[in-house]
N, C-alpha and C positions, 0 to 999 in steps of 0.2 A: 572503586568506582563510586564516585556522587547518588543518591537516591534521587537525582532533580536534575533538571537539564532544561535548557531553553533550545526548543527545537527547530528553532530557526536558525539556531546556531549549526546546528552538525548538518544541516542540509547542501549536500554536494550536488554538484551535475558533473554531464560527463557527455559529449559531443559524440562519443559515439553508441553508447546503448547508457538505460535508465539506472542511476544511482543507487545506490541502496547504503545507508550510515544505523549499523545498529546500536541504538539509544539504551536498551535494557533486556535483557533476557536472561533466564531461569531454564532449569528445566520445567517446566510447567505452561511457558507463555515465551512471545518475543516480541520487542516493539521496535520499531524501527520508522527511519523517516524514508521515502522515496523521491526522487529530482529527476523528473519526467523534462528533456528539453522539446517545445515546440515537435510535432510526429513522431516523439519516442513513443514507446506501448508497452506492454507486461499483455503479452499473448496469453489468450485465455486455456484456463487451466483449472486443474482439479484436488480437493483438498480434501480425500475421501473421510480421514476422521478429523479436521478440524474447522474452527470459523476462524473466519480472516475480518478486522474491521477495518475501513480507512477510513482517514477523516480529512479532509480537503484543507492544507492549511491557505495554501494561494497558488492562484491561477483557476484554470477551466478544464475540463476531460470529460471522456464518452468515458461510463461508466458501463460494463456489461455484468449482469448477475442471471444466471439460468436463461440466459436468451434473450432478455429484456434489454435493453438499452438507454443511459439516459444523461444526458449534459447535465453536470453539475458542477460548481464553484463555492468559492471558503464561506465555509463551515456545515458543510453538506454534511453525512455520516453513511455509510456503506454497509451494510451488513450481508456477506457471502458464506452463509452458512456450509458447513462439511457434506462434502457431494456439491456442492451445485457449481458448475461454470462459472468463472471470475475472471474478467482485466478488466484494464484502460489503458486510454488514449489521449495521448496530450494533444488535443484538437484546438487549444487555442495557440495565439502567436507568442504566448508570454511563458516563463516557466512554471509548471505544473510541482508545486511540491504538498507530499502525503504524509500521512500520519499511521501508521500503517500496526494492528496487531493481533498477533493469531495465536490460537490455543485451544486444545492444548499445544505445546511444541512438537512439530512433527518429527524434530530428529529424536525427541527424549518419549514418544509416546511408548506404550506398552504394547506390544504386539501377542 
């Protein structure tokens, strides 16, 4: 696997729920791209030991972190710290794709 990747490149959609292409992952970390089409979402949810970042490559989306809410578009940054309530929503008409990476890795964490 390349250490380098142009992320627009591996960014898929998918007409019937939201995309996910993973770009690089370790046990330590995982980063991946998401393709939000126009009303897709990532229903909010809970990352009790890790942080999740996303980075807005293009398009628009309702951002929710611990109950807040907020429209953002490219080159916005996300930060959904471990424990708090995270999604989004592709609220605009165009496609929403993400940047997306959380760590530690929740499937390799130490229990």
């Amino acid at each position: 696997m390349p250490w380098w990747k142009f992320a627009a490149d591996e960014t898929k959609f998918a007409a019937e729920k939201m995309a996910k292409t993973n770009l690089f992952e370790t046990d330590r970390m995982f980063c991946d791209v998401y393709g939000l089409e126009p009303g897709q979402s990532q229903k909010p949810h809970v990352h009790a030991d890790a942080d999740k970042v996303y980075y807005v490559l293009e398009g628009e989306g309702l951002f929710e972190v611990s109950h807040e809410q907020r429209i953002l578009g490219p080159g916005a940054v996300v930060h959904a710290a471990a424990g708090a309530p995270h999604g989004v929503t592709n609220t605009g008409t165009k496609r929403l794709a993400l940047l997306v990476v959380m760590a530690p890795h929740p499937q390799f964490r130490k229990i």
